[in-house]
N, C-alpha and C positions, 0 to 999 in steps of 0.2 A: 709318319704323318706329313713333314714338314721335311723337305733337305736342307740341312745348315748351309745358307751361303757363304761361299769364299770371302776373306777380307782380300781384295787386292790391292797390289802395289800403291794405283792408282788412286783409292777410295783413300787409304788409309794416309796418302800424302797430301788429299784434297779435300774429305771430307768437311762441311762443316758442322759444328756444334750441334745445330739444331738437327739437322742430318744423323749423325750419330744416336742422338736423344730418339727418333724416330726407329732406327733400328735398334737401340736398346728394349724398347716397348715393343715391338713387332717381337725380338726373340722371349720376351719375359710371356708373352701369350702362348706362344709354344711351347716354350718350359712348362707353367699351369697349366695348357691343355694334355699334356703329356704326362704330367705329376696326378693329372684325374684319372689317368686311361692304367697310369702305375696302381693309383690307389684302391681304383675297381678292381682291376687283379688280385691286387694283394688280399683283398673283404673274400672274394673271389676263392681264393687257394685256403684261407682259414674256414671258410666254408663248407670246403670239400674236405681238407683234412680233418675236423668234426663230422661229417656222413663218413667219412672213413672209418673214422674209430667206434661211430656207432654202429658201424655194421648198415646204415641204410644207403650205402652207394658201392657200387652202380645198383640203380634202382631193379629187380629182376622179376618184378611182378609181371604177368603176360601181359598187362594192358601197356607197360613201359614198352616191351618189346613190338607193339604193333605197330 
């Protein structure tokens, strides 16, 4: 989603406070956008391994395969 920015040399010897605070909150958005995109998967994968075990997936009725 997101590439983790580098802390540099630079940021990290000048940064201020409130600077900091700002990309604290910028990466906690990405974390919860990405801990949703995990969560969906995860509903996602138990979902399919219950049609697994019921025997209804992959779906093979002809109208599935059209």
């Amino acid at each position: 989603m997101t590439a983790r920015p580098k802390i540099t040399a630079l940021y990290a010897e000048c940064a201020s406070p409130d600077s900091i605070r700002i990309e604290i909150k910028k990466a906690r958005v990405v974390r919860d956008r990405w801990q949703r995109h995990v969560d969906g998967l995860a509903r996602l994968l138990d979902t399919r391994l219950g049609q697994i075990e019921a025997g209804t997936w992959p779906d093979t009725t002809e109208e599935a395969t059209r």
